[in-house]
C-alpha positions as CSV (number, residue, x, y, z in Angstrom):
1,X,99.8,77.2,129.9
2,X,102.3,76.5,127.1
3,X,101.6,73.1,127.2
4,X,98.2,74.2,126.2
5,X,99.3,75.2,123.1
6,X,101.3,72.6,121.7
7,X,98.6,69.9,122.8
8,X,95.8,71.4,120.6
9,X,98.9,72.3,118.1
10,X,99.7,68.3,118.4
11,X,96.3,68.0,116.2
12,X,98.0,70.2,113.6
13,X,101.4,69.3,114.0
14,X,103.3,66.1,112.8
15,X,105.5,63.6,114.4
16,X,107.4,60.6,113.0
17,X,106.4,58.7,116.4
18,X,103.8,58.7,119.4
19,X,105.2,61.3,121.9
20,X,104.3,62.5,125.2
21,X,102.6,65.6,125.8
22,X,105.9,66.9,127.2
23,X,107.7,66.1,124.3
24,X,105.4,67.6,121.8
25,X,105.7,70.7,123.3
26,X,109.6,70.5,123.5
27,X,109.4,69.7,119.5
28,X,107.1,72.6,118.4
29,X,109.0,74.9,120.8
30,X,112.2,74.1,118.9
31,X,110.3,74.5,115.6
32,X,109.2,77.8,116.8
33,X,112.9,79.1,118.1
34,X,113.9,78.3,114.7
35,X,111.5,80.4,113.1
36,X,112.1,83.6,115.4
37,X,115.5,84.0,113.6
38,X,113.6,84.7,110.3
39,X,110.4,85.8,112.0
40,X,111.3,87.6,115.5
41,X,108.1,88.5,117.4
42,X,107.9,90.6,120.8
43,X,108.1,88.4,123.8
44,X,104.4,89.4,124.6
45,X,103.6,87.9,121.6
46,X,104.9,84.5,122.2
47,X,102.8,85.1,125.6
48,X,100.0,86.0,123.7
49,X,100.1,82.3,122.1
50,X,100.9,80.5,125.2
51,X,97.4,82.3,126.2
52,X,95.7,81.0,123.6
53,X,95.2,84.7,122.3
54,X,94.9,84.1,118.4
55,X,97.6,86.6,116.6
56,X,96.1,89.8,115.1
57,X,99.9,90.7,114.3
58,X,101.1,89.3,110.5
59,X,104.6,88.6,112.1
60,X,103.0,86.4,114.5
61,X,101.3,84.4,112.4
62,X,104.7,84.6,109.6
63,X,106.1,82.6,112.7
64,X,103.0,80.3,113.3
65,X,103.6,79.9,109.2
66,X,107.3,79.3,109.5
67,X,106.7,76.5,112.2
68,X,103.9,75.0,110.3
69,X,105.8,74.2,107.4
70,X,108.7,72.8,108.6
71,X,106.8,70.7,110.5
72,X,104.5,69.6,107.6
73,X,100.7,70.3,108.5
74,X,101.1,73.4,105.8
75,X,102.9,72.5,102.5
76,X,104.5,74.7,100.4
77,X,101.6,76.7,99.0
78,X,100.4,77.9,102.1
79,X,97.5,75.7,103.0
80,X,96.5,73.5,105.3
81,X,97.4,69.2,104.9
82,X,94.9,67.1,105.8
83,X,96.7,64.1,105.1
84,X,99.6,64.8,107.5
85,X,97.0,65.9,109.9
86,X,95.3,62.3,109.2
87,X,98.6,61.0,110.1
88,X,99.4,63.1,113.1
89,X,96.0,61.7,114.9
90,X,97.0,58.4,114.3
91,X,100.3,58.7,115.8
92,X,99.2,61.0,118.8
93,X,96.0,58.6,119.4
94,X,97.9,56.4,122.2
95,X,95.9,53.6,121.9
96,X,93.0,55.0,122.0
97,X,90.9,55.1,119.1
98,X,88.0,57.7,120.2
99,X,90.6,60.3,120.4
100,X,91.7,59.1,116.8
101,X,88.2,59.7,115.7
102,X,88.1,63.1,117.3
103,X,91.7,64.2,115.7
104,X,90.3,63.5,112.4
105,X,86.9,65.2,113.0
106,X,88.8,68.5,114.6
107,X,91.4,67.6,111.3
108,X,88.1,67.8,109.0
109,X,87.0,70.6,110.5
110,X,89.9,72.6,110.5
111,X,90.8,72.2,106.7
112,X,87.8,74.2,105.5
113,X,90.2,77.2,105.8
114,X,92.0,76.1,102.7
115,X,88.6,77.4,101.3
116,X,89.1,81.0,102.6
117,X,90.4,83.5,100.5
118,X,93.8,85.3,102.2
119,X,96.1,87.7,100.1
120,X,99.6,86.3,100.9
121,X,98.8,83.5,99.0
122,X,102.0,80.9,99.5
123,X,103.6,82.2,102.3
124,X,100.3,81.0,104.5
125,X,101.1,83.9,107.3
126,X,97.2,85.0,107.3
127,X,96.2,81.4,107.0
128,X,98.5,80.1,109.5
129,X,96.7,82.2,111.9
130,X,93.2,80.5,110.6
131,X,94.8,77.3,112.0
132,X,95.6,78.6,115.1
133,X,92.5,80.3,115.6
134,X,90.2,76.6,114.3
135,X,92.6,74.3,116.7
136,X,92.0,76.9,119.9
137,X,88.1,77.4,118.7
138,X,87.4,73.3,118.3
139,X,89.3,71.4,120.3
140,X,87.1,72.1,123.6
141,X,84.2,70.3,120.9
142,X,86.3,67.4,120.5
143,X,87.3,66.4,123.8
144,X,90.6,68.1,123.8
145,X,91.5,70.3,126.7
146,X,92.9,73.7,126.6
């Protein structure tokens, strides 16, 4: 079920290189332990995510935030970057250049929550969770399996 995750998350997430499923997961994951030092979460929250359960806690989505930046799909001002998201579905597109289309369609999609008001401004915890909640809501339209 993790796997889940860290495939839709693959569409928000960014990678110098095409990887396998496998390793995206192993490459977010070790995003995410690096933010539970700064951000620790119960470990029914982490389950929560693997379920696809979009986080209602702030410290949660402070994690999803954490990860996020250092991997580069949120800068520093808390939003959401479409041009590293552009870039992530060319890399994770394999060769095949439908689901390159539909990685910038979901990426299109999911930037309108730049446009969404949230009160921590920079630190992108509450918006953060917007991503998580657009890549778990659209993928299923774009071909991507949850």
């Amino acid at each position: 079920m993790i796997q889940i995750v860290f495939l839709v998350l693959a569409f928000i997430s960014g990678y110098s290189h095409a990887l396998t499923e496998e390793e995206i997961k192993a490459e977010f994951t070790k995003l995410v332990m690096k933010c539970l030092k700064d951000h620790p979460v119960d470990m029914s929250e982490l389950t929560n995510l693997q379920k696809l359960v979009v986080p209602k806690k702030n410290d949660v989505k402070c994690l999803l935030a954490c990860a996020y930046k250092l991997d580069g799909i949120m800068n520093a001002k808390g939003l959401y970057d479409l041009d590293h998201a552009y870039k992530v579905a060319e890399l994770t597109k394999n060769g095949d250049e439908k689901r390159l289309e539909n990685g910038r369609k979901m990426a299109d999609e999911c930037v309108k929550i730049n446009d969404i008001e949230v009160s921590d401004g920079e630190k992108g915890c509450e918006r953060a969770g917007l991503m998580f909640k657009c890549a778990i809501e659209n993928a299923p339209k774009f071909g991507f399996k949850l």
